[in-house]
C-alpha positions in Angstrom: 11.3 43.8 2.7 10.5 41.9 5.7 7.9 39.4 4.2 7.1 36.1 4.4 5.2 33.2 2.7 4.5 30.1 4.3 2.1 26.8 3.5 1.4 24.4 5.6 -0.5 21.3 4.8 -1.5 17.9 7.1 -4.1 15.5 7.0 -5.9 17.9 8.5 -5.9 21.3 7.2 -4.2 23.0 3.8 -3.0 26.7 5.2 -1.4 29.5 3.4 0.1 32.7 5.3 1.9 35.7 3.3 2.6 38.4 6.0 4.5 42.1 5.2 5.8 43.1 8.6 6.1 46.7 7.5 2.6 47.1 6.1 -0.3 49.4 6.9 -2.4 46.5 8.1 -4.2 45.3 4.9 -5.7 41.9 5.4 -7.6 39.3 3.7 -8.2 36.5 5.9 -10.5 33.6 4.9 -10.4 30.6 7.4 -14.0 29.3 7.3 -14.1 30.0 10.7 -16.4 33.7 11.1 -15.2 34.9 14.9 -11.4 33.7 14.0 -11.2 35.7 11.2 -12.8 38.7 12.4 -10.0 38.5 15.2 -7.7 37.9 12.4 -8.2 41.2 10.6 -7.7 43.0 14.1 -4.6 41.3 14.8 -3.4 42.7 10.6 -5.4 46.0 11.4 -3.3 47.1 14.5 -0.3 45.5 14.4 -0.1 46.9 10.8 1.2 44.0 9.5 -0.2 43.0 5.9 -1.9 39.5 6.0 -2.9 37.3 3.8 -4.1 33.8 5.4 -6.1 30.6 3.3 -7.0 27.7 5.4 -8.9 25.1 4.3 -9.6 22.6 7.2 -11.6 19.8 8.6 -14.5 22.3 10.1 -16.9 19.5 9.5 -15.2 17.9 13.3 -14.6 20.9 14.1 -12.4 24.3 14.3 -9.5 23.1 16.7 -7.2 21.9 14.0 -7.9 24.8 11.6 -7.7 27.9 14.5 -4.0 26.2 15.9 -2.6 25.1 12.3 -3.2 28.8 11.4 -1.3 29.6 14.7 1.4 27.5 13.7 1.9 28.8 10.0 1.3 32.6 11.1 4.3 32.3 13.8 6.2 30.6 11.4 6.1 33.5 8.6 6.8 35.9 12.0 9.9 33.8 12.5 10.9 34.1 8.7 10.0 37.3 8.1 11.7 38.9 11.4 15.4 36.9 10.0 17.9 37.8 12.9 15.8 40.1 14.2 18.7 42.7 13.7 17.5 46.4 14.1 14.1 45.3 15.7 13.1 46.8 19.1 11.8 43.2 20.7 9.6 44.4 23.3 6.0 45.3 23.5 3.3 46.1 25.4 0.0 47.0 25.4 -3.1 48.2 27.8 -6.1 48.1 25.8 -9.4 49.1 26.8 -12.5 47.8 24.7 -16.3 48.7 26.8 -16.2 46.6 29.5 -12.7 44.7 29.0 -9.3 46.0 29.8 -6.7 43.3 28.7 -3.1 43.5 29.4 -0.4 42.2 26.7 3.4 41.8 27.3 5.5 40.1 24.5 9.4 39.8 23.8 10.5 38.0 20.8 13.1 36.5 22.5 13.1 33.4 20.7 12.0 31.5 23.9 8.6 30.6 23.3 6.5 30.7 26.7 2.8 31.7 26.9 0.9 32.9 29.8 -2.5 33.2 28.8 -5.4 34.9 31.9 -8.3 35.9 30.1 -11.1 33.9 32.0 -13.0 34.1 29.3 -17.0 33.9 30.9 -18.6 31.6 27.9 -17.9 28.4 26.3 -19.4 30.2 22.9 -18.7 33.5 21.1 -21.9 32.3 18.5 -20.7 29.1 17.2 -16.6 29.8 18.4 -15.5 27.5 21.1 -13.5 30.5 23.4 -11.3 27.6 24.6 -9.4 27.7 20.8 -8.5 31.6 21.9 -5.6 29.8 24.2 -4.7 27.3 21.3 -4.6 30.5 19.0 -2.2 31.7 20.8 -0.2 29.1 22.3 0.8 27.7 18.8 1.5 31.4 17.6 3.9 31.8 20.5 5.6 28.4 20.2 6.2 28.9 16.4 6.9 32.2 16.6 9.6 32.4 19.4 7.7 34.4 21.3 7.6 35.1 24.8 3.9 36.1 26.0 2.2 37.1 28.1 -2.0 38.2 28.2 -4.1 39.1 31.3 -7.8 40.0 31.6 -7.9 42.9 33.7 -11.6 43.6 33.5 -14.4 42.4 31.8 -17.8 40.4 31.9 -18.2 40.0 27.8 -16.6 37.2 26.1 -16.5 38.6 22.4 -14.9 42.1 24.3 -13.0 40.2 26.4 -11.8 38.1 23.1 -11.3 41.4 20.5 -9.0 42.8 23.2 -6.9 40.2 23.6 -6.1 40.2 19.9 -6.0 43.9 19.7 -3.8 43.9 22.8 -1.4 41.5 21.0 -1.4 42.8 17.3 -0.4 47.0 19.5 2.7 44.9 21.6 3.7 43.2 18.5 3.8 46.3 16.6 6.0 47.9 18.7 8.1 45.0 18.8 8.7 44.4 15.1 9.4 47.9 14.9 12.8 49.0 13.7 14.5 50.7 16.7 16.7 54.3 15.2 18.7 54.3 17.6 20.0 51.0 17.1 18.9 50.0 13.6 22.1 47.6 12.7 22.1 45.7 16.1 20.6 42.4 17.6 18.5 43.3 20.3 20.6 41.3 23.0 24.1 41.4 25.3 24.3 37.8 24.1 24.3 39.0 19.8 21.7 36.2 18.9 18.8 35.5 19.2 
């Protein structure tokens, strides 16, 4: 089973991840933070990767310190949970198309964390979300997850559209990319045998 559990706890925040990388996308994610979670559940839903995540955080300053710890901890249970990385196919990508937004998503879990992150998002708000913690999200989930990664807006003029398909875009790339590969199910996805 390629699982993971992983708990992280500062000064600032008290985070729990449990993650099932060969799931059907069952989730149960409780943050205190509405928008976050909802994008979450879609990252669980269509990645179909189980996930569980508990954070408890200082939301009375704000939501910065709860939406990157979570990115932290959640790329840290990818890390553990993906082992070598033998068998997996390490690429994915993803057009995704939501109304008005069309979002791009390239990822390789190369172990070489690098984020490129173009969504222009239009608003400083989704409701009470800051949209600049969508970047954070993501840069911390890269960094502690190995992952090379890359998002571009394509289209779009709605923030929350714009938003939900960057995740979805993500959570379809990294489906494929966890994915066990058949026709090379005992190897390490790389000339150089590690990664």
């Amino acid at each position: 089973m390629r699982t993971a559990k992983i708990t992280r706890s500062t000064a600032e925040t008290d985070i729990s991840v449990e993650i099932n990388l060969d799931g059907t996308g069952v989730y149960d994610n409780q943050t205190g933070v509405g928008f976050f979670d909802h994008m979450l559940d879609q990252l669980a839903r269509h990645a179909l990767i189980d996930m569980k995540i508990s954070a408890k955080g200082d939301l009375h300053i704000d939501d910065h310190h709860t939406v990157e710890d979570t990115g932290i901890a959640l790329g840290q249970a990818l890390a553990e949970a993906l082992g070598d990385k033998r068998g997996i196919r390490r690429y994915g990508e993803c057009h995704l198309a939501m109304d008005d937004a069309q979002v791009r998503c390239a990822l390789d879990l190369s172990a070489r964390p690098f984020l490129i992150c173009n969504l222009e998002i239009p608003t400083q708000k989704i409701g009470t979300f800051d949209t600049e913690l969508v970047r954070e999200f993501f840069q911390a989930f890269s960094t502690h997850g190995g992952i090379t990664l890359h998002i571009d807006r394509l289209h779009g003029f709605n923030s929350h559209h714009i938003v939900e398909a960057a995740f979805k875009a993500v959570a379809r790339a990294l489906r494929s990319a966890v994915e066990t590969d058949p026709r090379k199910s005992d190897a390490i996805p790389s000339t150089k045998g590690t990664l």
